[in-house]
C-alpha positions as CSV (number, residue, x, y, z in Angstrom):
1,X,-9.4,-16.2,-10.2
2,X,-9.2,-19.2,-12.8
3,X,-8.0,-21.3,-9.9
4,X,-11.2,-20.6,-8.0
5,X,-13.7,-21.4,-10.3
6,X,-11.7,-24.6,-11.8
7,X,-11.6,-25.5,-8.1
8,X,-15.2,-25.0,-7.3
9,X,-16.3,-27.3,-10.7
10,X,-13.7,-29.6,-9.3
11,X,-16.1,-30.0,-6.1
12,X,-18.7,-29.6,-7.6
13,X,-18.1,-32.6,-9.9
14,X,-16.7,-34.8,-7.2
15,X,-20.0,-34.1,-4.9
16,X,-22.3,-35.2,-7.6
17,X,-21.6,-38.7,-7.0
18,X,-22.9,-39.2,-4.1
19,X,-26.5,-41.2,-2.9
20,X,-29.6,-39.6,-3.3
21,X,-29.7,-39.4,0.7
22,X,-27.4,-37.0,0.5
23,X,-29.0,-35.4,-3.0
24,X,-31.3,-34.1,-0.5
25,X,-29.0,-32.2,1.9
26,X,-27.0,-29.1,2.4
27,X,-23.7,-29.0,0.6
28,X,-21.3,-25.8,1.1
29,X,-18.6,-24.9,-1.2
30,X,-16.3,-22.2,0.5
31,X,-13.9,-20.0,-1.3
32,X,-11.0,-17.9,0.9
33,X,-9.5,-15.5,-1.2
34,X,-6.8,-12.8,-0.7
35,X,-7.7,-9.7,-2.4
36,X,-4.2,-8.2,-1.9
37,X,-1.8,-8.2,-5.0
38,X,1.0,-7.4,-2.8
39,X,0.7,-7.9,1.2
40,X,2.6,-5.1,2.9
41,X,3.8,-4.9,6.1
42,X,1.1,-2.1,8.0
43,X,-0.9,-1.9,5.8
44,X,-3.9,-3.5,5.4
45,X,-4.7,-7.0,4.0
46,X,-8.4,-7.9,2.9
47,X,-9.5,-11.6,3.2
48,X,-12.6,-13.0,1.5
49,X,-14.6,-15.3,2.4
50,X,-17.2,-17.1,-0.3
51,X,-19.8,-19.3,0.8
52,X,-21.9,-21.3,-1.8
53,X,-25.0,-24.2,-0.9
54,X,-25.0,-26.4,-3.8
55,X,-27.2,-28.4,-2.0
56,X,-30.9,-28.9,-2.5
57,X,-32.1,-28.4,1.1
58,X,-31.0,-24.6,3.6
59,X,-28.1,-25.1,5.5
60,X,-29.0,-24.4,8.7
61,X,-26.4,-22.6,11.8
62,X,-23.2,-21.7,9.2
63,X,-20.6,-21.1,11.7
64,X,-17.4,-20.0,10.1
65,X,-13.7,-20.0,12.1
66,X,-10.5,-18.5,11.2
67,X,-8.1,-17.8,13.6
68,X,-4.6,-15.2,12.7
69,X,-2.0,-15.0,15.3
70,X,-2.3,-12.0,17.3
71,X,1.3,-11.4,17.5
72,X,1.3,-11.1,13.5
73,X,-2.3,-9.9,12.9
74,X,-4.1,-6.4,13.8
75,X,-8.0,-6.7,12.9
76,X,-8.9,-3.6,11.4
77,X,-12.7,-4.6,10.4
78,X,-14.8,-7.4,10.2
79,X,-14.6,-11.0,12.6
80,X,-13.1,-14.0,13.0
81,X,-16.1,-16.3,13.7
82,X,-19.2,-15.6,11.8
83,X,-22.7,-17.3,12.0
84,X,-25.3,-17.2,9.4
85,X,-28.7,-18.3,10.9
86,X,-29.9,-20.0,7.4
87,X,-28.3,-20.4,3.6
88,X,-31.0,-21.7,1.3
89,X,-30.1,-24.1,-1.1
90,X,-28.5,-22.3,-4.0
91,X,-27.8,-19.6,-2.7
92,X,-24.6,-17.7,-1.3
93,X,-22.9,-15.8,1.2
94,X,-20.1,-13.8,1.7
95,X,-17.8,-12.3,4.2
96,X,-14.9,-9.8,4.6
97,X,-12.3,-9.4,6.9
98,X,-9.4,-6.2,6.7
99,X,-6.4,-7.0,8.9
100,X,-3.1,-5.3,9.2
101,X,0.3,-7.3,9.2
102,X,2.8,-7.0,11.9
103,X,5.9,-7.9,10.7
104,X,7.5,-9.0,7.7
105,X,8.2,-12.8,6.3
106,X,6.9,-15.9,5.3
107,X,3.2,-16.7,6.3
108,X,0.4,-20.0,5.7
109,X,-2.6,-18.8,5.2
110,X,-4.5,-21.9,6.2
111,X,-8.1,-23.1,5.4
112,X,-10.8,-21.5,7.6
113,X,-13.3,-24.0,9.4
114,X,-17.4,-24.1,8.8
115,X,-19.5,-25.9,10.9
116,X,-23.3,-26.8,10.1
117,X,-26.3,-28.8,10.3
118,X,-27.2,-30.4,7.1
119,X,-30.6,-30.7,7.0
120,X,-33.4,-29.7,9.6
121,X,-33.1,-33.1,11.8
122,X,-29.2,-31.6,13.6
123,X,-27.1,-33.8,11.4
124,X,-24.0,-31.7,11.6
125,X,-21.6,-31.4,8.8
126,X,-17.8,-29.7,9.0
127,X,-16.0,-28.5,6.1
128,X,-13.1,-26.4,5.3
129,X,-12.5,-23.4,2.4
130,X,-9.7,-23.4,0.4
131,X,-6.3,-22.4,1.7
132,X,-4.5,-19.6,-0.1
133,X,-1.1,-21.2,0.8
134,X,1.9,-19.4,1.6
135,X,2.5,-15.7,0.9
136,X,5.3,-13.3,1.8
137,X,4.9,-10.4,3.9
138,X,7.1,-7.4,2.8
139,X,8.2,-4.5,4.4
140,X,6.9,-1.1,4.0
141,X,10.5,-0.5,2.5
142,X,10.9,-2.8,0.5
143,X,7.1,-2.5,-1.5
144,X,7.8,1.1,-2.1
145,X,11.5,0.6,-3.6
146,X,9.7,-2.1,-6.1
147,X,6.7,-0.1,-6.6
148,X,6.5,3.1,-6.1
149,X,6.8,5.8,-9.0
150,X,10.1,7.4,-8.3
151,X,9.1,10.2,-8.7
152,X,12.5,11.7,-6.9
153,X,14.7,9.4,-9.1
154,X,13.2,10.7,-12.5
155,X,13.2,14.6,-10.9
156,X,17.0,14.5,-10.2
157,X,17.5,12.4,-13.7
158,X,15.9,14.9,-15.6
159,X,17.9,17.5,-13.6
160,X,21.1,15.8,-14.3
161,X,20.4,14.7,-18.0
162,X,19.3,18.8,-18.7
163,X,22.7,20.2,-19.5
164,X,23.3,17.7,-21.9
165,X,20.4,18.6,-23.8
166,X,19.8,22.1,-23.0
167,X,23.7,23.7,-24.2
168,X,23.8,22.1,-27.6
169,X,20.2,23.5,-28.2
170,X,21.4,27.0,-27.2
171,X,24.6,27.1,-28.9
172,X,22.7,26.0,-32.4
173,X,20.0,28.7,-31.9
174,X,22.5,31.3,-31.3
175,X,23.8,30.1,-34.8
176,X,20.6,29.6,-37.0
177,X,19.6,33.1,-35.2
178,X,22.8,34.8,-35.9
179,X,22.5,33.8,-39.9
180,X,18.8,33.3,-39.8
181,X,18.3,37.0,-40.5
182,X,20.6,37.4,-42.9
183,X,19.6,36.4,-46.4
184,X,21.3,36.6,-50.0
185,X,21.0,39.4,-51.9
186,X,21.1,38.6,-55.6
């Protein structure tokens, strides 16, 4: 989450350079974020996508493309192209896409593309988001061994560990009861 916001004062600081031309236009930050901790093999994977004008004019026909390879993808909810009609300046945006992995391994989650005009006269204007990089797809397996409770494990553990425990306890009761009773007479 640091990483995002350090990276969106980044742009921000290197866009306020520019003439006052382009002062006067639409400028979109985009974010792509995977909300996932751990991406798991079918189960489902939810991408974010965050659109920010920190422009002074709308933004006008936001198209945003991302493509996943079918053979590794399922989309569960949401699409892969999205079009916002308008994004006034300062405003922002935001879009969610669920998907299912097929498989396990290595994957680059690669920048998605937006598209737009930058001010009402049709000057278009294409930028990317930020790319999450690569991220490793694990088996249904494999996440569970890692992660799961154990409940089983600790079950036959505590079954195991019981004796150990549960015969020394009885063999002192039967003592302090056995002598417990019995007191001094003086």
């Amino acid at each position: 989450m640091i990483f995002y916001v350090c990276y969106t004062c980044l742009l921000l600081l290197l866009g306020s350079g520019s003439s006052r031309a382009a002062e006067e236009d639409a400028r979109l930050v985009a974010l792509k974020s995977i909300l996932n901790d751990h991406i798991v093999d079918e189960r489902d994977l939810t991408i974010q996508y965050r659109i920010y004008n920190v422009g002074t004019s709308p933004a006008i026909g936001v198209t945003l493309q991302d493509s996943f390879p079918e053979d590794r993808f399922k989309v569960v909810r949401g699409f892969h192209s999205v079009r916002w009609e308008r994004i006034a300046p300062g405003a922002n945006v935001s879009h969610t896409v669920v998907l299912t992995p097929v498989g396990d391994g290595v994957f680059n989650f690669t920048a998605a593309q937006i598209d737009y005009d930058v001010a009402e006269d049709g000057r278009k204007q294409t930028s990317h988001t930020s790319a999450p990089g690569e991220r490793y797809i694990l088996t249904s397996r494999d996440f569970d061994r890692q992660y799961s409770p154990h409940v089983l494990d600790w079950a036959v553990f505590g079954l195991v560990t019981a004796p150990t425990i549960l015969v020394p306890f009885a063999v002192w009761y039967g003592s302090y009861s056995h002598y417990a009773g019995k007191e001094k007479k003086a």
